[in-house]
C-alpha positions, 0 to 999 in steps of 0.5 A, a space after each residue: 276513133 279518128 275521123 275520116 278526111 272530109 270534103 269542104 267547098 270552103 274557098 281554098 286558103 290561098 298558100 303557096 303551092 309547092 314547086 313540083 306543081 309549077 308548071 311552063 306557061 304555053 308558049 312557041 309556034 307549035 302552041 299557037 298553030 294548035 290555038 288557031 286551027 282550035 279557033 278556026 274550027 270552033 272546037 272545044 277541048 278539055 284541056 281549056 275547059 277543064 283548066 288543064 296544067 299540061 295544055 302549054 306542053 301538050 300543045 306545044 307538041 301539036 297535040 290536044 284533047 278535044 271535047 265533043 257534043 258541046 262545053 255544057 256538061 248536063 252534071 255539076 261535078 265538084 271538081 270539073 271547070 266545065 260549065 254546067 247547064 242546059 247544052 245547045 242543040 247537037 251538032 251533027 256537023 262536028 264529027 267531021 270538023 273534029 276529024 278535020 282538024 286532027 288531020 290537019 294537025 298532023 297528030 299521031 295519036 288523038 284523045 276525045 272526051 265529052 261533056 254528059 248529055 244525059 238529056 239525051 236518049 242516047 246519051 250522045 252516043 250516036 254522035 261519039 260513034 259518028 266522031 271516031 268513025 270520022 276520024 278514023 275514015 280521014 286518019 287512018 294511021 292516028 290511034 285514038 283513045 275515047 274518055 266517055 261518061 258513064 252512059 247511065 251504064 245503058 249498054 246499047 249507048 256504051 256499044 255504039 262506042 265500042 263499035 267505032 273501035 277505038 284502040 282505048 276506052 277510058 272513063 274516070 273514076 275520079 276519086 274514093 269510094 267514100 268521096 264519090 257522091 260529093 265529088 260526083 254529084 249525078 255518077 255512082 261509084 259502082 255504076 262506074 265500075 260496071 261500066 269498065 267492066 263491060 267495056 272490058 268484057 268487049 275485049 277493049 283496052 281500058 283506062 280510068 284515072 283518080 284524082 288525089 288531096 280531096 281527103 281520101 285515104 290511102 288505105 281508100 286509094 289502094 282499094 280503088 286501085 285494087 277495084 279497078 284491077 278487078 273491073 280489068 282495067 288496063 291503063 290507070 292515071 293518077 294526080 293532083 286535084 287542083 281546084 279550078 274555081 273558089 266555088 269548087 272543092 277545095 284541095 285537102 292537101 298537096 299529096 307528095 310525088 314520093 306517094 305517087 311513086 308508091 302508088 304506081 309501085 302498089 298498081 304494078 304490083 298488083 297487075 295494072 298494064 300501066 302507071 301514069 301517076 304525078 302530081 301534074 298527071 291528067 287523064 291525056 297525059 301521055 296517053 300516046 304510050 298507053 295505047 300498047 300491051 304491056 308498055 309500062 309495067 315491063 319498064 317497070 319490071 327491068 328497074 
């Protein structure tokens, strides 16, 4: 019987990737006017953070991520770039800088993700709840999509969220079943999956992405999309993990855009609303169009 792929923190041999992952270097005037107000405000977003490939085209087109209750994330992650450690005190300042900035940025749609503050009792809730409705209140026409951490599924924590009614609620899977304890050291495969259960069963629109070429296997994928279906999960991202550091996981292989496209192919098929799948794609790809029912798999049913 043939072994499973495994997972190596072995420093990736330096090949040379393939050209569907290159990727334009951020540049333009809409990039530095992004790069500024960042500064300005002293913001944090995951697109640095998190070594995003899409930072030069999201922030060439006004558009950022931002990353609320600090850049020192309670969890070690074998694939995340964000530092790990103790955080800073909570800044009960930040909700408004957030809402300040995207006000000033002009964006029509905003996407806030967060590191884990599992010091916390609330786990950072009360300060998502002030941040979304400070958006909210200073940019009434901006849609806004939540990236959330688990809440160590303590639903008082997840409602706070679902409260400030955001248009979507998103919360990674991130990989496999199989893979989940090495990928995500502190998170839990089915601990996640109730927690979009949940937020489901509120009547929210739901998003969770998977990263792929950490050893997973396809029959491994397709279960996991099939398990996120069944959870409701409306919006589903799939891409190519890419190691950010030598101390992180190193990549298992560099998964081709034709199994992609038969991903994106298998979640249609089985009902998702839509299919943001590609080598580059990130969990605020594009997330502009995944705010809206059935967007995506009508395109996909007029091929």
């Amino acid at each position: 019987m043939n072994e499973l792929p495994i997972i190596s923190k072995i420093p990736e041999l330096r090949t040379k990737k393939p050209n569907w992952l290159r990727v334009k270097l951020p540049i333009g005037e809409s990039y530095k006017h992004v790069r500024s107000l960042v500064d300005t405000h002293k913001l944090h977003t995951i697109c640095e953070s998190g070594n995003c490939p899409n930072m030069g085209e999201c922030w060439g087109e006004g558009t950022a991520t931002f990353m609320i209750l600090g850049n020192i994330c309670t969890r070690s992650c074998g694939f995340c770039a964000v530092a790990t450690g103790r955080p800073e005190p909570v800044d009960w300042n930040e909700p408004q800088r957030v809402a300040e900035a995207i006000h000033l940025m002009k964006v029509k749609h905003a996407v806030i993700t967060s590191v884990d503050r599992d010091e916390l009792k609330d786990g950072g809730s009360i300060i998502w709840y002030n941040t979304i409705k400070a958006v909210k209140t200073l940019n009434p026409e901006t849609t806004l999509e939540t990236l959330i951490p688990d809440f160590k599924a303590e639903k008082e924590n997840i409602d706070r969220v679902i409260e400030a009614a955001p248009e979507v609620i998103s919360h990674n899977i991130e990989t496999v079943e199989r893979l989940t304890r090495q990928v995500r050291t502190q998170a839990k495969y089915e601990r996640s999956m109730e927690v979009l259960s949940y937020i489901k069963s509120k009547g929210m629109r739901t998003k969770s992405g998977i990263m792929l070429g950490l050893g997973e296997t396809k029959e491994e994928v397709v279960q996991t999309i099939t398990d996120l279906h069944n959870s409701g999960v409306d919006v589903i991202t799939i891409g190519q993990y890419l190691q950010p550091t030598k101390n992180h996981l190193s990549v298992n292989r560099f998964v081709h855009p034709d199994e992609f496209a038969e991903f994106k192919e298998i979640g249609y098929q089985l009902g998702i609303d839509y299919m943001e799948i590609g080598p580059l794609v990130r969990s605020s790809y594009h997330s502009e169009k995944h705010v809206h029912q059935g967007v995506g798999r009508s395109a996909w049913l007029l091929q």
